[in-house]
C-alpha positions in Angstrom: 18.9 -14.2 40.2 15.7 -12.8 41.3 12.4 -13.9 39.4 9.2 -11.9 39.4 7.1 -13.7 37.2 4.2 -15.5 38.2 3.0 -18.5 36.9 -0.5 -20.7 36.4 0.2 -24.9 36.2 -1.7 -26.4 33.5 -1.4 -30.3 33.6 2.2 -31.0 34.2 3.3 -27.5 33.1 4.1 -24.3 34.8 3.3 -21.3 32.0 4.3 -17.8 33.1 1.5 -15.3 33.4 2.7 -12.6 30.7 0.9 -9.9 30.0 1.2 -7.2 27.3 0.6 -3.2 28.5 -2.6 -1.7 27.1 -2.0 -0.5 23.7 -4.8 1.6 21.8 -8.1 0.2 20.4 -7.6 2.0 17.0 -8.1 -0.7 14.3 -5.1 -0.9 11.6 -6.3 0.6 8.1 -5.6 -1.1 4.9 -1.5 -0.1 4.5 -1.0 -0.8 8.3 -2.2 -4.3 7.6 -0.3 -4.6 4.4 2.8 -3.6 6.0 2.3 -6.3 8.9 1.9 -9.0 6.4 5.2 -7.8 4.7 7.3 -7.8 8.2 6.0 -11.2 8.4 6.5 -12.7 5.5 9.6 -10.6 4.2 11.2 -9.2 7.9 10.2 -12.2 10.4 13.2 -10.9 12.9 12.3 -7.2 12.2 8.4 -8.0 13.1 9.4 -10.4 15.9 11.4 -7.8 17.3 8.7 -5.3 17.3 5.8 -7.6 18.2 7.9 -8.4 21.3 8.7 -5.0 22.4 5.5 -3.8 22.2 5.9 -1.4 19.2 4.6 -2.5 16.4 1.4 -1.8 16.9 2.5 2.5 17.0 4.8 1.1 14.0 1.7 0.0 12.0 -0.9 3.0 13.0 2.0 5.4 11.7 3.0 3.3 8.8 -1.0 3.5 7.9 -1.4 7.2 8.8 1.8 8.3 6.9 0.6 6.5 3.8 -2.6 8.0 4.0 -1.8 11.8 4.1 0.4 10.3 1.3 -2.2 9.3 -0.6 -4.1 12.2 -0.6 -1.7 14.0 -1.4 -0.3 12.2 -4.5 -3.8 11.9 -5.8 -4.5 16.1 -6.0 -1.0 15.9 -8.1 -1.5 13.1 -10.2 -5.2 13.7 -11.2 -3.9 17.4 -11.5 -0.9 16.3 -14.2 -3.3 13.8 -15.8 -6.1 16.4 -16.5 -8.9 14.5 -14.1 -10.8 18.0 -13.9 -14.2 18.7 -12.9 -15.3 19.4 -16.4 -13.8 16.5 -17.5 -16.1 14.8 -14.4 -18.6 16.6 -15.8 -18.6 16.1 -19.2 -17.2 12.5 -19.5 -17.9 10.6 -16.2 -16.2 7.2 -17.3 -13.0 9.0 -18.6 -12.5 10.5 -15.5 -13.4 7.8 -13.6 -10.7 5.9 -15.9 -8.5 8.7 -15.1 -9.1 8.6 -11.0 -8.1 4.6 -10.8 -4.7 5.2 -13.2 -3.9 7.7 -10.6 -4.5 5.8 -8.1 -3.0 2.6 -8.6 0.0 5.1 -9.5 0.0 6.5 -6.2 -0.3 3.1 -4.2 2.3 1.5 -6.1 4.9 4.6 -5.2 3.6 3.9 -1.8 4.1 0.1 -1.6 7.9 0.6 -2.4 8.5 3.9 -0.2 6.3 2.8 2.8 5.4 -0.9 2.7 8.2 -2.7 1.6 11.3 -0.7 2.5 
């Protein structure tokens, strides 16, 4: 069995000299780092399984990127159904701004159980 790893001694040890490929220096947004915590928490051999074959840093930026577009979209919908209209803005800031966070918190919930946690 051939062995191609190189290693560095440290004290009494011998520790191979691993090295991960370069991965992207786009930083996770706020459901990329919400669905890490859950694969490590809830999926540790999921999460261990990415971490170690170098793809859950893609799984996390699309995770994050997915839920964003999803987002946005959800939030035109809901604010539409709701009746969060410009007059409304307009007219009575605090409703609509009453309105905007229902919606919201709606929208991230839908996404928590779709994206996040499945």
């Amino acid at each position: 069995m051939e062995n191609n790893l190189t290693y560095t001694r440290n004290g009494d040890y011998l520790i191979p000299d691993l090295k991960l490929s370069e991965q992207p220096e786009k930083p996770l947004g706020k459901y990329g780092r919400m669905r890490k915590a859950y694969l490590k928490e809830h999926r540790p051999i999921l999460y261990n399984q990415l971490l170690m074959s170098e793809k859950l840093y893609p799984h996390l930026l699309e995770i994050d990127e997915t839920a964003n577009i999803r987002l946005e979209q959800m939030m035109s919908q809901l604010a539409k159904d709701v009746g969060a209209t410009e007059e409304l803005k307009a007219s009575d800031p605090m409703a609509w701004v009453g309105l905007m966070n229902t919606c919201k918190e709606q929208a991230e919930e839908i996404l928590l159980a779709e994206l996040i946690s499945s």
